[in-house]
C-alpha positions as CSV (number, residue, x, y, z in Angstrom):
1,X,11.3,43.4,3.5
2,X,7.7,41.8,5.0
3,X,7.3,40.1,2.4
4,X,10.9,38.3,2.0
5,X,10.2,37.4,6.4
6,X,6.7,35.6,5.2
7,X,8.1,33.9,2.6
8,X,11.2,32.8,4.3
9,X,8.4,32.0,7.1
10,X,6.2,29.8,4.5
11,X,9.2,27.6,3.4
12,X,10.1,26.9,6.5
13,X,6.8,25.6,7.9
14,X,6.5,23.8,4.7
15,X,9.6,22.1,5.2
16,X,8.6,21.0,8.3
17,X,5.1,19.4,7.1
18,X,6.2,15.4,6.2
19,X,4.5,14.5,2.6
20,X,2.5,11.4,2.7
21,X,3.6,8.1,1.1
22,X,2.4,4.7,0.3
23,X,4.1,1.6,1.3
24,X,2.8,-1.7,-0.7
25,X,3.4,-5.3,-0.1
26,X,3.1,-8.7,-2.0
27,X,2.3,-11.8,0.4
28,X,1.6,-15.3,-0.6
29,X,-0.7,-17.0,2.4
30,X,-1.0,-20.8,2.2
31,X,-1.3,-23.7,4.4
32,X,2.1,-25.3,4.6
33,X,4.5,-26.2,7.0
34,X,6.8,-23.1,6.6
35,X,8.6,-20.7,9.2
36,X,7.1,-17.4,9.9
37,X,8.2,-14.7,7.8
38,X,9.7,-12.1,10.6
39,X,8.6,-8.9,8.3
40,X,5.2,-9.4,8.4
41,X,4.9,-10.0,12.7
42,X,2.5,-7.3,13.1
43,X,0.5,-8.0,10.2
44,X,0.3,-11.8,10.3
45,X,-2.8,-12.1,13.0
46,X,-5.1,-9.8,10.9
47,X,-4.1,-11.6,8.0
48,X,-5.0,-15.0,9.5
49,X,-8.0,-13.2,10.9
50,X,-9.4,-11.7,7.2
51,X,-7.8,-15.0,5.3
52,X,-7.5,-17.8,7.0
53,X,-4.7,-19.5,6.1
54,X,-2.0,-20.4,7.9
55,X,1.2,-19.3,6.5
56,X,2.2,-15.9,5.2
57,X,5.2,-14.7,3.3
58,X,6.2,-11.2,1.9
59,X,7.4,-11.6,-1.7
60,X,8.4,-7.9,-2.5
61,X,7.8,-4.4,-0.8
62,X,7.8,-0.7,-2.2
63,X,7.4,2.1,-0.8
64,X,7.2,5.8,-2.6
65,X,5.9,9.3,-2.5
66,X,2.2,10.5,-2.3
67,X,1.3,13.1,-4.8
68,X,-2.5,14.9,-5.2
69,X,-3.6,13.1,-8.6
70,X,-1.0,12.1,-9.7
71,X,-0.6,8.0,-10.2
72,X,1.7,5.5,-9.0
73,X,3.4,2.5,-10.6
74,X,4.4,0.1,-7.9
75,X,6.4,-3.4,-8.9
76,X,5.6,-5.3,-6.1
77,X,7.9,-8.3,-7.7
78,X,6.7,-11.9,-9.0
79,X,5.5,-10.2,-12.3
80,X,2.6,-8.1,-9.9
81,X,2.5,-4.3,-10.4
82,X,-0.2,-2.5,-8.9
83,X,-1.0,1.4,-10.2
84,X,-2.2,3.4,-7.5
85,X,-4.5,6.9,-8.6
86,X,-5.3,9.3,-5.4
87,X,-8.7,10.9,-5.7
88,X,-9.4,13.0,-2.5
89,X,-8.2,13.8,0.7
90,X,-10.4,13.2,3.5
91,X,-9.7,13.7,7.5
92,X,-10.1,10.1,8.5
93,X,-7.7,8.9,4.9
94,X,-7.5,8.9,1.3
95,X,-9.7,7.6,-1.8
96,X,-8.0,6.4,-4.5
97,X,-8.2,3.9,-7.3
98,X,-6.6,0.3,-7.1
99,X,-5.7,-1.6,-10.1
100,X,-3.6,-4.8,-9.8
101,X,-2.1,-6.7,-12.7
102,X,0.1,-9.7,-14.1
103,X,2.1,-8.6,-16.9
104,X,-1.3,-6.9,-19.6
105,X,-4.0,-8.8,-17.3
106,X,-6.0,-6.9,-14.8
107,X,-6.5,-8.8,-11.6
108,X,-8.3,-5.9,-9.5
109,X,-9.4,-2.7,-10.1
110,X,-11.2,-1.4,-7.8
111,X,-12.0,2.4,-6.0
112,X,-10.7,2.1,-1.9
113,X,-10.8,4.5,1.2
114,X,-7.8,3.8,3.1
115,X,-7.3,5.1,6.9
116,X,-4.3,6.8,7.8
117,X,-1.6,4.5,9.5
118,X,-3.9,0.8,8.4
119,X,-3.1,-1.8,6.7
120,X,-5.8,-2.1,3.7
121,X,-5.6,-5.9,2.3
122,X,-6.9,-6.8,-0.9
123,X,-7.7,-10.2,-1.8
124,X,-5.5,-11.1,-5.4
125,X,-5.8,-14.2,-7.6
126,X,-5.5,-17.8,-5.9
127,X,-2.0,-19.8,-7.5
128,X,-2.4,-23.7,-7.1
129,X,-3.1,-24.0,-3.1
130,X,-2.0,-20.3,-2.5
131,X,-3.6,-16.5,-2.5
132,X,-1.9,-13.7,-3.2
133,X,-2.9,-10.2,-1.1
134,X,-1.8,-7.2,-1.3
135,X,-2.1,-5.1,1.5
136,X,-1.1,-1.3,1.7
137,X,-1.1,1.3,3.9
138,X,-1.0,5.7,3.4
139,X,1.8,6.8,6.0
140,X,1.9,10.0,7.0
């Protein structure tokens, strides 16, 4: 009977525990004469901050669950898909591989330590007068 109360016990503190997950976004960042984009408010000062330019807009967002090892394929829209790999779990965030590509070409690969609750932006390829960036963040 102990043992059905501690594992009744264990699933419901597990239950409780919220799984991480990783929310990925495509922006465009140029110098026109365009309108703010509203969804990227908070984000838009650091941007202009790390980048420089003047305008930003969100092309596509996803967001999906965190598992130990196991990769993610993220579409992030405009023929972009990055492919996330977590590595480790550390206090301060995760480390995890970063590779970025259009259609078979590999734009960035790269191995990252992202903070819990930051926005991590990573510089894409430039298009004409534009950049692209991805940035991405590990939410608890």
């Amino acid at each position: 009977m102990r043992w059905l109360v501690a594992i009744l016990l264990v699933v419901a503190l597990s239950a409780g525990v919220q799984a991480a997950s990783i929310e990925a976004r495509l922006i465009r960042a140029s110098n026109g004469d365009e309108q703010p984009d509203e969804q990227l408010t908070k984000l838009e000062p650091k941007l202009k901050k790390v980048f420089g330019y003047q305008h930003y807009q969100q092309l596509g967002i996803q967001k999906a669950p965190l598992k130990d090892k196991e990769g993610l394929r993220l579409n992030l829209g405009e023929g972009i898909v990055v492919l996330i790999t977590p590595k480790a779990d550390e206090k301060k965030g995760r480390v995890m591989d970063f590779e970025m590509y259009s259609g078979r070409a590999a734009l960035v690969k790269s191995t990252v330590r992202v903070r819990r609750d930051r926005e991590m932006l990573i510089k894409g390829p430039g298009v004409g007068n534009t950049l692209l960036v991805v940035s991405f963040a590990v939410v608890e």
